[in-house]
C-alpha positions as CSV (number, residue, x, y, z in Angstrom):
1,X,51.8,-54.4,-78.2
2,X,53.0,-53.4,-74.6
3,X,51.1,-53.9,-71.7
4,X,50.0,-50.4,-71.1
5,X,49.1,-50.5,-74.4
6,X,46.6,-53.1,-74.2
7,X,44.9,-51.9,-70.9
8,X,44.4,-48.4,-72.3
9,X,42.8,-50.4,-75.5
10,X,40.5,-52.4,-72.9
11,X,39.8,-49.3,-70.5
12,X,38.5,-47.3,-74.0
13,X,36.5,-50.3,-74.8
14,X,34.8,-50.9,-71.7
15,X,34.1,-46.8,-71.3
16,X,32.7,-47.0,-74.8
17,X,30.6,-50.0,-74.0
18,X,29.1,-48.8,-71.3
19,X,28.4,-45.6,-72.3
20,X,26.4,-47.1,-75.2
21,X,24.9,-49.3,-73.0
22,X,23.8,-46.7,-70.2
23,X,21.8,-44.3,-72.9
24,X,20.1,-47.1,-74.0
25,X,18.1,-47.6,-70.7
26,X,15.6,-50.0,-69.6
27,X,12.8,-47.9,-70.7
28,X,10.3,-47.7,-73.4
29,X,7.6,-45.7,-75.0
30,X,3.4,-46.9,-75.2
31,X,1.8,-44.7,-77.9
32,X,-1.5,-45.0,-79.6
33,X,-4.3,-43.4,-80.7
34,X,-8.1,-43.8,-79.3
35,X,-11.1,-43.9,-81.6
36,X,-14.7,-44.5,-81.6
37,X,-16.3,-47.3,-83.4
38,X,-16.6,-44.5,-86.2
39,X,-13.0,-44.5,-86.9
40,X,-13.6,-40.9,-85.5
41,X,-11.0,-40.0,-82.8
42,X,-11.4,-39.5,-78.9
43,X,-10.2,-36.6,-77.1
44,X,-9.8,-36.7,-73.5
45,X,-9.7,-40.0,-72.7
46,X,-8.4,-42.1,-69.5
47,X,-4.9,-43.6,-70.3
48,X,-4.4,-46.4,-67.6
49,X,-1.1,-48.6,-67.9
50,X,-0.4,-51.1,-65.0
51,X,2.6,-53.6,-65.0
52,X,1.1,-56.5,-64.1
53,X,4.0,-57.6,-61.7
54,X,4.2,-54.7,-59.2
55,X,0.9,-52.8,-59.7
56,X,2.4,-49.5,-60.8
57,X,0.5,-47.1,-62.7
58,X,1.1,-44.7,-65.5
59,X,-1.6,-42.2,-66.1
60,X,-2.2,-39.9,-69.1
61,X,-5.1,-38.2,-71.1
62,X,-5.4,-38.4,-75.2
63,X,-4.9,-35.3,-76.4
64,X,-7.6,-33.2,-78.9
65,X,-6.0,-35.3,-81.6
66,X,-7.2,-38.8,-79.5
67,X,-3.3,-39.4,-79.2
68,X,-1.7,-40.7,-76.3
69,X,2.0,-41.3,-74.8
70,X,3.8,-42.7,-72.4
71,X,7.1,-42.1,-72.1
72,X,10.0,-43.4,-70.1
73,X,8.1,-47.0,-69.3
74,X,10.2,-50.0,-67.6
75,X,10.0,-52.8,-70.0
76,X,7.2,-55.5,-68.3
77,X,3.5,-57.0,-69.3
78,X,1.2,-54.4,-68.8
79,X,-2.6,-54.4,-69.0
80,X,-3.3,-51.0,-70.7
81,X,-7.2,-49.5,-69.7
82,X,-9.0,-46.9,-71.8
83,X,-12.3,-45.0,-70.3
84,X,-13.8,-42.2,-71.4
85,X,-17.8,-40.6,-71.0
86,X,-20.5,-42.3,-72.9
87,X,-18.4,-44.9,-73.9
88,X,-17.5,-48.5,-72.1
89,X,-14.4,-49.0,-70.8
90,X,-11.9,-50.9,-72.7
91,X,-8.6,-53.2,-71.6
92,X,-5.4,-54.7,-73.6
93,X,-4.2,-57.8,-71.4
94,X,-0.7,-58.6,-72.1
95,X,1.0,-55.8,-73.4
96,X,4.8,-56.5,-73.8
97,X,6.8,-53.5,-73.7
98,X,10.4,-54.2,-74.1
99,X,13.6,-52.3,-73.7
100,X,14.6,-49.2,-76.2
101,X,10.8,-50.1,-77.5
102,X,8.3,-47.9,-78.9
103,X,5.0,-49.6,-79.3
104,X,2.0,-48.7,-80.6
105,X,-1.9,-49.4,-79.3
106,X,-4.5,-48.0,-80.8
107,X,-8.0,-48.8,-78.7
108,X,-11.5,-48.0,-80.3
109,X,-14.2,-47.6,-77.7
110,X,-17.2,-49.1,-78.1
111,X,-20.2,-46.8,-77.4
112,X,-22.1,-47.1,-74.0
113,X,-25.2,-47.3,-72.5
114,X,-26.9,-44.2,-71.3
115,X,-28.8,-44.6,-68.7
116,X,-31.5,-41.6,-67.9
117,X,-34.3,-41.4,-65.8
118,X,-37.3,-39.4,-66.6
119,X,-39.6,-37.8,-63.5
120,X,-42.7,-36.7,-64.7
121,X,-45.5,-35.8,-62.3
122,X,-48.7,-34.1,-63.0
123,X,-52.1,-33.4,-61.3
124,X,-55.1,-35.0,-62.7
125,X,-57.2,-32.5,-65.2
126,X,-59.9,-30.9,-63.9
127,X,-62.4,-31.5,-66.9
128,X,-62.9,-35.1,-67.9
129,X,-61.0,-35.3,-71.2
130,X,-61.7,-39.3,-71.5
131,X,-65.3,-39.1,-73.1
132,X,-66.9,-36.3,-74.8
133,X,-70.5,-36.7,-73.6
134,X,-71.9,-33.4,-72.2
135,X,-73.4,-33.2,-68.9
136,X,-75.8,-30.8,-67.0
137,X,-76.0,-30.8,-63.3
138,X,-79.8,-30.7,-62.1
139,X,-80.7,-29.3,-58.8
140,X,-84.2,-30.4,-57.8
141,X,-85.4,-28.2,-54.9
C-alpha cells in the first residue's frame, strides 16, 4: 500500500471518528413523571435540576399528563427539586446523568399541610340566650 494510500485511509478514519464522536455530545436527557401519593398524576409542577458542582439550573413545568423533560443536560450529579401547591416539596440528591443518557425520575409528592386561619367576630346577643328563666322588670314609683 503506498503512502498516499495509507494517509487518505487514516484521514477517512479520523473524519469518520470524529464525526461519530461530535453527534454524540456531552449531553443528556432527565425525564420523569410526578404523582401524588394516589398514584394520580401532577400537572403543573416545579421541575428544579441543579448540578451540584457549578450551581446551574434547569427549570421546567410537568405538563397536563404530570410529565416532565429536560433536554440537552451536561452530564454531572444533580440534585433534582419537585414543588407544587398543597403538596410538600420534594428532592433527589445524587442524580447521575451521564453522557448520550436518558434517565428517568419519577417523584410522588407527598400531600401538605394547609394552613388556614379562620376570623370570626360577632357582637354579643341582645337577649340572654344562656338560661331560659323569664324575667319582668318592676318599677316601683
Amino acid at each position: 500500500m503506498s503512502r498516499t494510500a495509507k494517509v487518505l485511509a487514516a484521514t477517512f478514519f479520523l473524519i469518520a471518528t470524529i464525526s461519530t464522536l461530535w453527534g454524540q455530545g456531552s449531553v443528556g436527557t432527565l425525564n420523569g413523571t410526578v404523582l401524588d401519593p394516589a398514584g394520580a398524576v401532577v400537572p403543573g409542577a416545579a421541575v428544579v435540576l441543579v448540578n451540584n458542582a457549578t450551581g446551574e439550573e434547569h427549570k421546567t413545568t410537568s405538563t397536563s399528563a404530570g410529565a416532565y423533560t429536560l433536554p440537552y443536560i451536561p452530564a454531572g450529579t444533580y440534585k433534582l427539586r419537585v414543588s407544587a401547591p398543597g403538596f410538600r416539596t420534594s428532592e433527589a440528591d445524587n442524580v447521575i446523568l451521564r453522557v448520550a443518557q436518558t434517565l428517568t425520575v419519577n417523584i410522588t409528592l407527598e400531600v401538605g399541610a394547609v394552613s388556614e386561619q379562620v376570623t370570626v367576630s360577632d357582637k354579643p346577643p341582645l337577649l340572654e340566650s344562656g338560661t331560659a328563666e323569664i324575667g319582668r322588670y318592676i318599677n316601683q314609683a
